[in-house]
C-alpha angles and dihedrals in degrees: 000000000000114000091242089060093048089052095047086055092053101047087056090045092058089042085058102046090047094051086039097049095036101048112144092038131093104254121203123191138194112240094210100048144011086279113148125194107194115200141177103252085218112048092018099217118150108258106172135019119190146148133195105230135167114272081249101061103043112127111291094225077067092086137018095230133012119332104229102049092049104045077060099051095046096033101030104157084046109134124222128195102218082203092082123052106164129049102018096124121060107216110207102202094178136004119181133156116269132186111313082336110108130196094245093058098044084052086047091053083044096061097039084054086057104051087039085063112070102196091045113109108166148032118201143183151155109243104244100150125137135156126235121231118175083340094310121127121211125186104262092190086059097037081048097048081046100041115025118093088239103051095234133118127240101278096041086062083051093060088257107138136185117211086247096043086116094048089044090050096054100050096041079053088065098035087045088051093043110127095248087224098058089049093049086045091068093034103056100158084056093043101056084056104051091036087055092039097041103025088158100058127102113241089189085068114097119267081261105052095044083044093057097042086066104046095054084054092066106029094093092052107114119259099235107354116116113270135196128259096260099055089045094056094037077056091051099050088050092056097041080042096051091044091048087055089052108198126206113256134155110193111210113090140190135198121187119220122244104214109187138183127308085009091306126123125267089251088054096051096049090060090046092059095045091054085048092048083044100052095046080053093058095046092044085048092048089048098053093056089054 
């Protein structure tokens, strides 16, 4: 079969799966290329942005040196089908809420687009992602790597990976377990600051845990309602205290796709064999009573 045929086949079979996983949005699609705009069929607001494009031509920022070379040093037992050239990576350019719509479930529809997708081998992205707090944004990839009991941002709990994530882990372990006194000590300007905005707090408590205290102070502030001059500012001091802190964190990231038996994914069809191994024990088991 000629390349421009193969081509032709997967470009039906993504316009499938997207009409098939996205049912219920309104789906917008570049006529020049495999560009998708995802958006809430209520409010209409735009909820996911993404395009299929060849490995080679995946953003540069993804990675600090060439692509190829890389991917198979960070992903080294990763297959590739050399039948298919083009389209085997889903870009995602923007992800945001969007009305009911969370950013957990659209990741969820995301991944289920891409297994759904044989020749799809990876899912790629640049790490944009914030919060809003009385119309404050603070940057989420940085709160997560403070606050989360992994150490690991959003998109890390969600299988995303830079080439450095393992470099990035070991020096935010130190930063995150780091006494907070000794950090304000050498950082007066900053210190006078949190110790005025947030007088009750332990600074003999780790970077994390101080971190953390914070941050459950102002979760429950409102996204865009109008808020009082005390939680703006406490929403100020976190952000000039998380960029003070300064976390490693390279951006791009990469996930590579599982795909499992009969279309499932390779977690899927493990437990499928173990049911299956299970279920040949208990008969061998029941025949040898007999």
């Amino acid at each position: 079969m000629q390349q421009q045929q193969i081509l032709e086949q997967q470009k039906q079979t993504i316009r499938d799966a997207v009409q098939r996983v996205f049912k219920g949005f309104i789906i917008k699609k570049d006529f020049s290329n495999e560009e998708y705009e995802i958006m809430d069929a209520i409010t209409r607001k735009s909820c996911l942005q993404f395009k299929f494009v060849a490995l080679e031509l995946v953003p540069v920022q993804l990675v600090p040196l060439q692509l190829v070379p890389v991917q198979q040093k960070h992903y080294p037992a990763l297959p590739h089908n050399p039948k298919y050239k083009d389209l085997t990576v889903l870009h995602i350019s923007s992800l945001s809420k969007c009305g009911a719509n969370s950013g957990n479930m659209l990741l969820r529809l995301v991944d289920e687009l891409a297994k759904s997708i044989p020749f799809v081998e990876h899912i790629t992205l640049m790490d944009a992602s914030n919060i809003k707090k009385c119309n404050k944004r603070i940057n989420l990839a940085d709160l997560r790597i403070l606050t989360s009991e992994t150490g690991e941002s959003w998109y890390n709990h969600w299988g995303y990976k830079s080439v450095k994530h393992a470099e990035n882990m070991n020096i935010n372990s130190e930063i995150r377990n780091e006494n907070m006194k000794n950090f304000l000590d050498i950082n007066p300007l900053l210190k006078s600051n949190v110790m005025r905005v947030f007088p009750e707090l332990d600074t003999n408590d780790t970077v994390h845990k101080y971190v953390k205290t914070i941050y459950d102070q102002i979760r429950s502030f409102p996204e865009e309602d109008e808020c009082d001059d005390e939680q703006i500012e406490k929403i100020q001091t976190l952000q000039m205290l998380i960029d003070k802190l300064s976390v490693e964190y390279f951006k791009g990231l990469i996930k590579t796709v599982e795909h499992g038996l009969h279309g499932g994914s390779k977690r899927s069809a493990t437990k499928r064999s173990a049911k299956k191994q299970s279920e040949k024990k208990r008969k061998t088991n029941k025949s040898r009573r007999r």
